[in-house]
C-alpha positions as CSV (number, residue, x, y, z in Angstrom):
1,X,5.5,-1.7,9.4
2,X,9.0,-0.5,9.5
3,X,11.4,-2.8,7.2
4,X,10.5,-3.7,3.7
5,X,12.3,-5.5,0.9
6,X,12.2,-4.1,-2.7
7,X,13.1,-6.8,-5.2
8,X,14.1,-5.2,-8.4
9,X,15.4,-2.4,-6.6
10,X,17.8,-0.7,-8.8
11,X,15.1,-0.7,-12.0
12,X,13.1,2.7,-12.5
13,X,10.0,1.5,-10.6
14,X,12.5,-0.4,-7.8
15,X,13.9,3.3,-7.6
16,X,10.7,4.9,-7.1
17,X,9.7,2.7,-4.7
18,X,12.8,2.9,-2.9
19,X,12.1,7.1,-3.3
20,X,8.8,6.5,-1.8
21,X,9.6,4.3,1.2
22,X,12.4,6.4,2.4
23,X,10.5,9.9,2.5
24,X,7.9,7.7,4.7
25,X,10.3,6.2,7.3
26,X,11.1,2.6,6.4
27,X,13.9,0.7,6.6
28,X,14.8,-0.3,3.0
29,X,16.5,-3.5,2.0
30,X,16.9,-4.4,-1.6
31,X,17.7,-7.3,-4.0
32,X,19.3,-6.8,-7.7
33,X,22.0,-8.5,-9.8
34,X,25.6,-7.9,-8.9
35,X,26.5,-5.6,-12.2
36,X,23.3,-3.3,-11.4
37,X,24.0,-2.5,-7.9
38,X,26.1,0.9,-8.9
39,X,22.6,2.4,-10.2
40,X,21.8,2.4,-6.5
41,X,24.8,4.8,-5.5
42,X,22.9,7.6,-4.7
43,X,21.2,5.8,-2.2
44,X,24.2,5.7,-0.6
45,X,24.4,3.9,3.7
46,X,20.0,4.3,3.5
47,X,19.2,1.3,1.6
48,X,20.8,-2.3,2.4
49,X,21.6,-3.9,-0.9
50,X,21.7,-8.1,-1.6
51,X,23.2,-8.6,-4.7
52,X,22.1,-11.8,-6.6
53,X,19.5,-12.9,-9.0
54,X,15.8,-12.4,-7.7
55,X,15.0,-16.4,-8.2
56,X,18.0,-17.1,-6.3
57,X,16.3,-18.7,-2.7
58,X,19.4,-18.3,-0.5
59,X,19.6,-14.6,-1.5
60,X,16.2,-13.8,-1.1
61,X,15.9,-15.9,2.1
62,X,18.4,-14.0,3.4
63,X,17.1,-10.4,2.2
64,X,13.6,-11.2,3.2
65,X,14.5,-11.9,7.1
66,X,12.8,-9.7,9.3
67,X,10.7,-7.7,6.7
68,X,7.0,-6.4,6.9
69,X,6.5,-6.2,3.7
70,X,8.2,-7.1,0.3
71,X,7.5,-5.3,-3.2
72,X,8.4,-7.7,-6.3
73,X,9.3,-6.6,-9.7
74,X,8.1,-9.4,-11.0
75,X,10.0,-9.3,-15.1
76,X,9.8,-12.5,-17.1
77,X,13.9,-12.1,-18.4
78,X,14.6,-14.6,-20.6
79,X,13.4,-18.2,-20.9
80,X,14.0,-20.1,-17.7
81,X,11.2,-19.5,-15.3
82,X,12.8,-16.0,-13.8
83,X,9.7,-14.2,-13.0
84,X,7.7,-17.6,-11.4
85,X,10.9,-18.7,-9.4
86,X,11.3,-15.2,-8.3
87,X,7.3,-15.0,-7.1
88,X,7.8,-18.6,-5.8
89,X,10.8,-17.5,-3.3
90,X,8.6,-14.5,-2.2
91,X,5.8,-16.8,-1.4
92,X,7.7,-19.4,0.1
93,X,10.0,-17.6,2.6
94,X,8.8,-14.2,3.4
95,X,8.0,-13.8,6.8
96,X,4.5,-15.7,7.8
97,X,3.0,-11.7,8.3
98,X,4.8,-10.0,5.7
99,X,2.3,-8.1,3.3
100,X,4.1,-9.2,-0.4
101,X,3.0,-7.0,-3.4
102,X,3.7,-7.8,-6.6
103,X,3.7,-6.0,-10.1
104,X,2.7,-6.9,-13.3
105,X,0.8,-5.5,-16.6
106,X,-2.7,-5.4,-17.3
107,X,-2.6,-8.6,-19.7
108,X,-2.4,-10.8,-16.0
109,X,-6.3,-11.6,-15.9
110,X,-7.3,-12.8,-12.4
111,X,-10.7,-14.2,-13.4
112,X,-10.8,-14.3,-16.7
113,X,-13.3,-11.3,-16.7
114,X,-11.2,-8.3,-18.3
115,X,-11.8,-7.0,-21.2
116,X,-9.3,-6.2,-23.8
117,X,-8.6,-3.8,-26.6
118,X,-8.2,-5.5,-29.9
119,X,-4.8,-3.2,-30.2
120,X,-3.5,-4.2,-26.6
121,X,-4.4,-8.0,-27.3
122,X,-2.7,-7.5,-30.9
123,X,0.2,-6.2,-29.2
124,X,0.9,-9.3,-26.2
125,X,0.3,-11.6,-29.3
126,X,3.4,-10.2,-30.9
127,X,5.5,-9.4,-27.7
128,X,5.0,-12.5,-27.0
129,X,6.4,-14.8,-30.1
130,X,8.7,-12.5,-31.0
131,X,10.7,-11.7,-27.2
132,X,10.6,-15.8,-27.1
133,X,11.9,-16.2,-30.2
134,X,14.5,-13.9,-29.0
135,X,14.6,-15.5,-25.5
136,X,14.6,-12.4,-24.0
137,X,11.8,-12.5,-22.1
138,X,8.4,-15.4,-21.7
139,X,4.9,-13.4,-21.1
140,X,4.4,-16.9,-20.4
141,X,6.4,-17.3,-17.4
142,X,5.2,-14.1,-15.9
143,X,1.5,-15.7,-16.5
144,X,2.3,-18.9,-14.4
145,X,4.6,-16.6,-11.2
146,X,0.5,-14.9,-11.5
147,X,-1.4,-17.8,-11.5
148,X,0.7,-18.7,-8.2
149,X,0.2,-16.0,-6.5
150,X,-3.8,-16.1,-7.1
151,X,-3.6,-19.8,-5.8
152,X,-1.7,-18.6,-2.5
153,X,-3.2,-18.0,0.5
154,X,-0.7,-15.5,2.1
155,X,-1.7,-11.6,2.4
156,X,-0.3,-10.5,-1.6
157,X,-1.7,-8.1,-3.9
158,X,-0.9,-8.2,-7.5
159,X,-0.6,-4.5,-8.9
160,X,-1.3,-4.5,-12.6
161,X,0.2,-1.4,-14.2
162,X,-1.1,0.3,-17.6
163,X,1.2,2.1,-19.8
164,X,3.7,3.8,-18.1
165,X,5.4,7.5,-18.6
166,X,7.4,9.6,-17.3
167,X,7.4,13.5,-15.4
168,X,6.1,14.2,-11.9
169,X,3.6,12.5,-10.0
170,X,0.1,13.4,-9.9
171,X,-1.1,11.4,-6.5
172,X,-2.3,7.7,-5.9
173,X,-4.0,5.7,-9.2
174,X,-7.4,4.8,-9.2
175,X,-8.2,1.6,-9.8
176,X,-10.4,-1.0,-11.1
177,X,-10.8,-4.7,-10.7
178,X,-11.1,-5.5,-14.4
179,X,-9.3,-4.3,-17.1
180,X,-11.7,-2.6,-19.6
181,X,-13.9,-0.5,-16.5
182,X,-14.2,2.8,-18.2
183,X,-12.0,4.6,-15.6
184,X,-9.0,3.0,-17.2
185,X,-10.0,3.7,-20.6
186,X,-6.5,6.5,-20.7
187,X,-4.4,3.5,-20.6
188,X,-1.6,6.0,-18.3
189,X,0.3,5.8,-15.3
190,X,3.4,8.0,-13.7
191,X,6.0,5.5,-13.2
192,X,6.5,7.7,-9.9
193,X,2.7,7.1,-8.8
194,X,2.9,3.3,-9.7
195,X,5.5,3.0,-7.6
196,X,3.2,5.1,-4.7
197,X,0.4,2.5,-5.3
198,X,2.6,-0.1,-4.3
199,X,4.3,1.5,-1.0
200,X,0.1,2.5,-0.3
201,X,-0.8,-1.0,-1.0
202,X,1.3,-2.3,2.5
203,X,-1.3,-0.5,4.5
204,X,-4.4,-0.7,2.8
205,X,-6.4,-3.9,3.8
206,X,-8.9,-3.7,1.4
207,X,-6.1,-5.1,-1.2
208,X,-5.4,-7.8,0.0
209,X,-5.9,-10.9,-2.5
210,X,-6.8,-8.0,-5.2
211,X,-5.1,-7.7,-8.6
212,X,-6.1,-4.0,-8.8
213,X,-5.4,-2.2,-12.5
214,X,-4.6,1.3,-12.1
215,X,-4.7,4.4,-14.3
216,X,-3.4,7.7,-13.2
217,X,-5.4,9.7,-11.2
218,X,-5.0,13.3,-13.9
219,X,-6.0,11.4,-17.1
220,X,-9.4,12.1,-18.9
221,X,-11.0,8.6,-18.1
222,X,-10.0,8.8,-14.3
223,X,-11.4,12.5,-14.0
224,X,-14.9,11.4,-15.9
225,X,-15.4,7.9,-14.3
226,X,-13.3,7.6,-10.8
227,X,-16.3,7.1,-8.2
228,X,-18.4,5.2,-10.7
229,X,-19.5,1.2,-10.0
230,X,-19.5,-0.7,-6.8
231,X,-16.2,-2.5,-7.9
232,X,-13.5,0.7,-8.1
233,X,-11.6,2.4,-5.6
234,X,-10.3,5.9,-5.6
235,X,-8.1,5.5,-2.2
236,X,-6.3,8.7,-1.0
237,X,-2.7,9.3,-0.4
């Protein structure tokens, strides 16, 4: 695998992936709207930027020619579909042997099977009226860009992040197929080491068609369960 698309590319976790992918060789292509394209400065001649919206087909048709793989930020903005017409474009014209990895949050259930804290449920009820009352962002949106990516049969994996923070990394996130496994009980990621579980996730082939949840690798839940139950990984860097 040697070129890869990062949609979402000039965000913090686009920016860590882009980090990532360069210290390990690729060639890096990106997609993000036209006023965000001066974060990416430091990048300077390494990355290829497409400006344009990441639903926007003819941009990301474009982008997407000749890639590997493609790593989606998938962000419900707004009220118009962004995040599912984004995943749809992904699906729909990535090269036929691209790996595609998406991201998204712990409250996208695969199977119906995680459990849920009452405080984390009490908090995506209220995100959830209040950003569409705002119409800044629809939860429900990034549900349905989930549910199609679950329905399709190309090679995706859907990387759902806990809580995020900053400082160094700490190595590759364990992981667990259902939110509410003890190992994820910390509820913490490195924002630098989600973005390392996504680069990881183009070569591992035991993700494919898996919606892993992750949890930093240092935090108290990952140290006293990682290893535990036939359904959790602990892959290496």
């Amino acid at each position: 695998m040697k070129r890869i698309c990062i949609i979402g590319i000039s965000g913090k976790l686009g920016q860590y992936m882009a980090e990532h992918a360069l210290a390990r060789g690729y060639e890096v292509v990106g997609v993000c709207r036209p006023e965000s394209v001066a974060k990416l400065a430091r990048f300077g001649e390494r990355i290829t930027i497409f400006p344009g919206r990441s639903d926007d087909r003819v941009v990301i048709d474009a982008a997407l020619q000749g890639c590997d793989g493609v790593l989606t930020v998938l962000v419900p903005w707004g009220v118009t579909g962004y995040a599912t017409g984004t995943a749809q474009a992904v699906l729909d014209l990535a090269p036929p042997r691209a790996r595609l990895i998406f991201s998204g949050g712990w409250h996208l259930s695969r199977d119906g099977r995680d459990r849920y804290s009452l405080k984390l449920r009490a908090f995506v009820a209220v995100f959830r009226r209040l950003a569409r009352w705002l119409r800044v962002a629809d939860l429900g949106d990034q549900e349905e860009a989930a549910r199609r990516i679950f329905a399709s049969e190309r090679a995706w994996t859907l990387v759902r992040g806990s809580d995020l923070e900053e400082g160094p990394g700490v190595g590759l996130p364990v992981w667990a197929r259902h939110v509410g496994d003890p190992v994820l009980a910390s509820n913490r990621t490195r924002r630098s080491d989600f973005a390392l579980f996504m680069l990881h996730a183009l070569s591992d082939p035991t993700l494919i068609r898996e919606a892993p949840a992750i949890v930093g690798r240092d935090t108290a839940s990952a140290r006293a369960h990682a290893g535990d139950g036939a359904q959790r990984a602990q892959p290496q860097a």
